[in-house]
C-alpha positions in Angstrom: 0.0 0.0 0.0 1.4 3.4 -0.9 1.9 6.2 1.9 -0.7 8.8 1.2 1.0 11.0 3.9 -2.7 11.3 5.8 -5.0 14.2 5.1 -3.6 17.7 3.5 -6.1 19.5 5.6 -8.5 17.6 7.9 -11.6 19.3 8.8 -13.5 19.0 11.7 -17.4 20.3 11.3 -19.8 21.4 14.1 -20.9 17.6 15.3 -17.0 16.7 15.2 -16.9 14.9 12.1 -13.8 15.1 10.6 -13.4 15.3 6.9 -10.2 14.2 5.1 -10.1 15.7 1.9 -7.1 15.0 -0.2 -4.0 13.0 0.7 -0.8 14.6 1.9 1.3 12.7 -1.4 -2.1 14.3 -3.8 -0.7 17.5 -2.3 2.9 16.9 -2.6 2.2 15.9 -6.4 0.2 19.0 -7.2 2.7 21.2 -6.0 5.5 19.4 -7.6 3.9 19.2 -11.1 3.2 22.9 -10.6 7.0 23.5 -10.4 7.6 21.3 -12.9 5.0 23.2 -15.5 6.5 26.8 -14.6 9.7 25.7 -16.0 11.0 27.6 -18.7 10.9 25.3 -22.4 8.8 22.3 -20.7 5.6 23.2 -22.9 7.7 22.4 -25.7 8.5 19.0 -24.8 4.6 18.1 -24.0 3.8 16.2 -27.0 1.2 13.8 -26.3 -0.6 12.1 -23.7 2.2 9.8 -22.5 4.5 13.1 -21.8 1.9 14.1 -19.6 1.8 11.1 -18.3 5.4 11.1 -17.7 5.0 14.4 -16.1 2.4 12.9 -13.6 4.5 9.9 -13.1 7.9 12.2 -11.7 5.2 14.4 -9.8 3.9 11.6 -7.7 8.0 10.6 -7.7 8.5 13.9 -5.9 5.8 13.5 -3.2 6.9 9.8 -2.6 10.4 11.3 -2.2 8.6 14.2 0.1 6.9 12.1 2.8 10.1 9.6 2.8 12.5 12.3 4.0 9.5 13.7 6.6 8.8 10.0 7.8 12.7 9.8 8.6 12.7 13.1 10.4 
């Protein structure tokens, strides 16, 4: 089973239920692939669906990577 890292931002309501949201590693991997997409020339490499997928792929690599090193601290 992967590490999802637990909830980004848990929510507790008025009656205490607590609603998870999206994963820590969904987080992680937004952020990443937003770092990755501001870099300057990568448009010009996105060709076709599997170079997005690629692009997914090394995102999710970064969070993985992200909640490793904060599981070791």
């Amino acid at each position: 089973m992967i590490n999802d890292g637990g909830p980004a931002f848990p929510i507790k309501d008025f009656d205490g239920d607590i609603y998870l949201g999206m994963s820590s590693r969904d987080y992680f991997a937004a952020k990443a692939m937003q770092a990755i997409l501001g870099m300057q020339g990568i448009q010009l490499l996105i060709k076709d669906h599997e170079s997005m997928n690629r692009i997914a792929r090394a995102s999710y690599g970064w969070a993985d990577a992200m909640l490793k090193a904060r599981d070791e601290q």
